[in-house]
Backbone as a ProteinNet text record, in pm:
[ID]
protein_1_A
[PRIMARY]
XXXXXXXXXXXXXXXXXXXXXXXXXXXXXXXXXXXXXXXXXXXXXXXXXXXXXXXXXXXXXXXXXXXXXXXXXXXXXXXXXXXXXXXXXXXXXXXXXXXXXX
[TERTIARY]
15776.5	15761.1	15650.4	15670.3	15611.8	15553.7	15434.8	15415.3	15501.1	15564.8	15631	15496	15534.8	15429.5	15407.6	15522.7	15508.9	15356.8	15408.7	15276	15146.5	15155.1	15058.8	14978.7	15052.7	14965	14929.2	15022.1	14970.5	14854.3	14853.5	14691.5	14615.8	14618.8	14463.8	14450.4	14538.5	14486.8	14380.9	14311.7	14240.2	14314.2	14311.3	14357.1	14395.3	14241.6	14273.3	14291	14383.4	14428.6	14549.5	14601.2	14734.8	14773.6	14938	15029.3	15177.3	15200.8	15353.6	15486.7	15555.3	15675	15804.4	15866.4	15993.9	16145.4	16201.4	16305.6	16441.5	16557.3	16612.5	16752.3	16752.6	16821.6	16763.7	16645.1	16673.5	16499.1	16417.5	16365.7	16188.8	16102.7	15983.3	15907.7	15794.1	15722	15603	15438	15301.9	15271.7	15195.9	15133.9	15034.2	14983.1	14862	14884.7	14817.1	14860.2	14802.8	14865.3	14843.3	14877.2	14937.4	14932.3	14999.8	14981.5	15049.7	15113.9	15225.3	15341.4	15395.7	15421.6	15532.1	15604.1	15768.3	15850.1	15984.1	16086.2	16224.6	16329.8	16425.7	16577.5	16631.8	16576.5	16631.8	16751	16798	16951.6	16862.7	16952.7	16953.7	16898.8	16805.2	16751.4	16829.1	16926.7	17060.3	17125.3	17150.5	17217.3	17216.3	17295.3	17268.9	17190.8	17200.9	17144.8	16964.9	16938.6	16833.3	16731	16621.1	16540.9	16393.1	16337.5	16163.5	16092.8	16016	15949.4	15823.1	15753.1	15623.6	15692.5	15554	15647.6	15483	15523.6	15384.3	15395.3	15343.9	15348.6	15315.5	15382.3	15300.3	15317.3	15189.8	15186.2	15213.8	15315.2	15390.1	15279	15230.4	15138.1	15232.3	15335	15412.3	15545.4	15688.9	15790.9	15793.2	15788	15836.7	15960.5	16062.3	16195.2	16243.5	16401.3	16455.1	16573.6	16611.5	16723	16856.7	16902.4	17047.9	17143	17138.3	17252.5	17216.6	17280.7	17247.2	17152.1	17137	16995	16826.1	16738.8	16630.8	16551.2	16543.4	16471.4	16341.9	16245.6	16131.9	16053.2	15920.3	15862.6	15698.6	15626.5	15529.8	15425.4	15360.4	15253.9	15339.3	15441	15544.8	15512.5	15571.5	15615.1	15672.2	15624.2	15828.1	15705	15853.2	15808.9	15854.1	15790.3	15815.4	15805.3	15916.7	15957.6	16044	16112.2	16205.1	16336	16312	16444.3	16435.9	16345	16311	16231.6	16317.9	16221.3	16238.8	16054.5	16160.6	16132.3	16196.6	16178.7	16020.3	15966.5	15842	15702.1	15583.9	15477.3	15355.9	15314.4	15168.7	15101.2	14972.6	14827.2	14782.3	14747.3	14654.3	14488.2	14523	14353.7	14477.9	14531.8	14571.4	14683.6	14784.9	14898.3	15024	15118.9	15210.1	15152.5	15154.4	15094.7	15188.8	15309.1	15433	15575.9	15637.5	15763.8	15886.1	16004.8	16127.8	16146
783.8	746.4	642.7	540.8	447.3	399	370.5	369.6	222.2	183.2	51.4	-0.5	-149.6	-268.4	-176.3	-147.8	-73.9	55.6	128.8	250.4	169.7	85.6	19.2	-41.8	-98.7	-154.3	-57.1	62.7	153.7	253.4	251.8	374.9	264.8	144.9	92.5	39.5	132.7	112.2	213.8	232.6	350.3	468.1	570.1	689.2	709.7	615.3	606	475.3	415.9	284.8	298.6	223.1	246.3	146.6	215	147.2	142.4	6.7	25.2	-9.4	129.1	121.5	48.4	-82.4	-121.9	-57.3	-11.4	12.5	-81.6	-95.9	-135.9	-120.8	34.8	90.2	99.8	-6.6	-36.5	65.9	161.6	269.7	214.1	192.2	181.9	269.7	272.5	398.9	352.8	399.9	385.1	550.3	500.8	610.2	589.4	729.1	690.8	789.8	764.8	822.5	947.4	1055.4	1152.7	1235.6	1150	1186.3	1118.5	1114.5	1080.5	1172.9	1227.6	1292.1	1220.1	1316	1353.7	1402.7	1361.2	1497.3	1448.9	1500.1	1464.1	1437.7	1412.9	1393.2	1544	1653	1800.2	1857	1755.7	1750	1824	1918.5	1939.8	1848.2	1858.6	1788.4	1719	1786.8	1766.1	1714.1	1630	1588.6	1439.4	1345.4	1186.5	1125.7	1178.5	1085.3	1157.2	1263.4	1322.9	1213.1	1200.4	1121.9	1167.6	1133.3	1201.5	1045.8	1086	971.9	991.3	882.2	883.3	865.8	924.6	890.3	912.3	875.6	849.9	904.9	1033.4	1070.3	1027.5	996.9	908.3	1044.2	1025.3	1113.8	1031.2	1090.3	977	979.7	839.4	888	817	707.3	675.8	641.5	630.7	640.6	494.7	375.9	275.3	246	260.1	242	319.7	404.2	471.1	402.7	473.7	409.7	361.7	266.6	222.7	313.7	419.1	500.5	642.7	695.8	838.4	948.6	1002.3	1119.6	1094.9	1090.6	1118.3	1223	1328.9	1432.8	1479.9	1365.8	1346.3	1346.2	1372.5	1377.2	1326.4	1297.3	1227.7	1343.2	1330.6	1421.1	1491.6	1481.5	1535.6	1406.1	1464	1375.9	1331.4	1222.1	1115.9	1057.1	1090.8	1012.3	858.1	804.5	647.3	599.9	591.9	605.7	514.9	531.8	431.2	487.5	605	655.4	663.2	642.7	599.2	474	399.4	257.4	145.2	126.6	52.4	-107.4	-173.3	-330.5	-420.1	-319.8	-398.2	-295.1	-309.1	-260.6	-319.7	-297.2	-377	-262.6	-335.2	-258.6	-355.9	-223.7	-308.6	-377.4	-525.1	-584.6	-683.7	-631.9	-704.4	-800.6	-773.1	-808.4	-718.2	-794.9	-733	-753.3	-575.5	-592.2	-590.2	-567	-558.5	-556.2	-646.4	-697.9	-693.1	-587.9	-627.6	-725.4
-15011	-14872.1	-14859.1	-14810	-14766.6	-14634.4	-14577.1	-14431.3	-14413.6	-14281.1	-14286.7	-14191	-14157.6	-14077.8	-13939.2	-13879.1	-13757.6	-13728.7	-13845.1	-13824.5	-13911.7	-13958.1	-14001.7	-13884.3	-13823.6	-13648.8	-13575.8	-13548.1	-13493.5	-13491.2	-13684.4	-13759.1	-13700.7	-13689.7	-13627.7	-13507.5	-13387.1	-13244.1	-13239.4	-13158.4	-13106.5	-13048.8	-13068.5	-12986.1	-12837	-12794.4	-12676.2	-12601.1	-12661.3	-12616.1	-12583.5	-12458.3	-12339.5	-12427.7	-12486.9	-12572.4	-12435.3	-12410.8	-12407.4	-12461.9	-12483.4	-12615.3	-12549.6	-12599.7	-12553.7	-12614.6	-12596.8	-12700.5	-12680.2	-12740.6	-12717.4	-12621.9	-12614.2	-12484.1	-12351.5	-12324.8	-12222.1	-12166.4	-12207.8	-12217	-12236.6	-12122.9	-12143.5	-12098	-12196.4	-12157.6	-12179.9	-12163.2	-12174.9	-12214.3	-12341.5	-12354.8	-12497.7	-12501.1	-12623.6	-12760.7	-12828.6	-12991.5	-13025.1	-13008.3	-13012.2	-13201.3	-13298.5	-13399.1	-13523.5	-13610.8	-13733	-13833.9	-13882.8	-13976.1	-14030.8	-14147.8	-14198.5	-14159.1	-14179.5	-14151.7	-14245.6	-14220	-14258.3	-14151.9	-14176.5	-14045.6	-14074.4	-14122.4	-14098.6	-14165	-14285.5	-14338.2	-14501.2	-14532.1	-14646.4	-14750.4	-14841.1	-14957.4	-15063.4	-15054.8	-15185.4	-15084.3	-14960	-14908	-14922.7	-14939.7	-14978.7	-14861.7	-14714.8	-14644.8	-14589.8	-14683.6	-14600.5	-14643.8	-14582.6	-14536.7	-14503	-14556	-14560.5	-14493.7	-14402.4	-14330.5	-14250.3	-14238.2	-14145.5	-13993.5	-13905.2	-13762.4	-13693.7	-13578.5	-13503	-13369.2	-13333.3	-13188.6	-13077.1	-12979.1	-12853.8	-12755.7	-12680.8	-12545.2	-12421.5	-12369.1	-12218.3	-12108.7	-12084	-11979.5	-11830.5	-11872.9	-11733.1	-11794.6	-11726.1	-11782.3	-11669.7	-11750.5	-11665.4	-11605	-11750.7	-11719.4	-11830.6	-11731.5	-11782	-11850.3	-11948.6	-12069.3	-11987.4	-12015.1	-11967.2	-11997.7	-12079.8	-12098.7	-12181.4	-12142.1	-12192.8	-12155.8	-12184.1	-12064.4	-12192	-12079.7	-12128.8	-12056.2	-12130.3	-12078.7	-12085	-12183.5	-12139.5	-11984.8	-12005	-11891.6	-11915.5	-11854	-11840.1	-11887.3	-11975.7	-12059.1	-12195	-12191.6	-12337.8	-12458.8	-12530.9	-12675.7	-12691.5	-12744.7	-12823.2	-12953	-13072	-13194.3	-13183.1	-13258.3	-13290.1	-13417.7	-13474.1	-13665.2	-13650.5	-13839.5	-13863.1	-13805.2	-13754.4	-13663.5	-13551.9	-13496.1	-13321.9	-13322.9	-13393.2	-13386.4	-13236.4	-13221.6	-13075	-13081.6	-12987.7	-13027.1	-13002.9	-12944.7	-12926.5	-12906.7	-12899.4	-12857.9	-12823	-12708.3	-12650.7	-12651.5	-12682	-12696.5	-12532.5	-12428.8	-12343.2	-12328.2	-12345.7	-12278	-12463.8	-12543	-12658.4	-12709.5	-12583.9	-12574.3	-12639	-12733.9	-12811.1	-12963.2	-13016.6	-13143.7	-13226.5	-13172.9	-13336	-13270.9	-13328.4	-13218.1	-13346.4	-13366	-13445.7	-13483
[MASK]
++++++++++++++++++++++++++++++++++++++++++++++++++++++++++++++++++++++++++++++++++++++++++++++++++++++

């Protein structure tokens, strides 16, 4: 497992620095970094596509815009990871601009 460029920009915001996440369904949110993991995609080990990865917790502090499709059942003070499986198209650090863009 390898950290990619993404959590690489992210280990060196501050904790408490207002990040906002773009994704590409449409889905913006502000919030701050509440942690760094490990984890896996939950599939069996002996399975060809399981997947061991870094991921980066954000705490929602405002839900700008909701996704163009599908339900989001987040809520403002919950969790959302931001990995190579919730990767989103952009991120600003505020007072910094955009620190890491797809």
């Amino acid at each position: 497992m390898e950290w990619n460029r993404m959590l690489t920009v992210l280990k060196s915001c501050s904790k408490s620095s207002i990040l906002t996440i773009y994704w590409g369904n449409g889905l913006i949110i502000k919030g701050v970094i509440d942690t760094f993991s490990e984890t896996d995609n939950s599939l069996e080990e002996d399975d060809p596509d399981y997947k061991e990865y870094y991921m980066c917790v954000i705490k929602i502090a405002d839900i700008v815009r909701l996704p163009n499709q599908g339900p989001f059942n987040e809520k403002v003070g919950d969790l959302i990871e931001v990995s190579i499986l919730n990767e989103p198209i952009k991120i600003e650090e505020k007072g910094k601009g955009i620190i890491w863009e797809k």
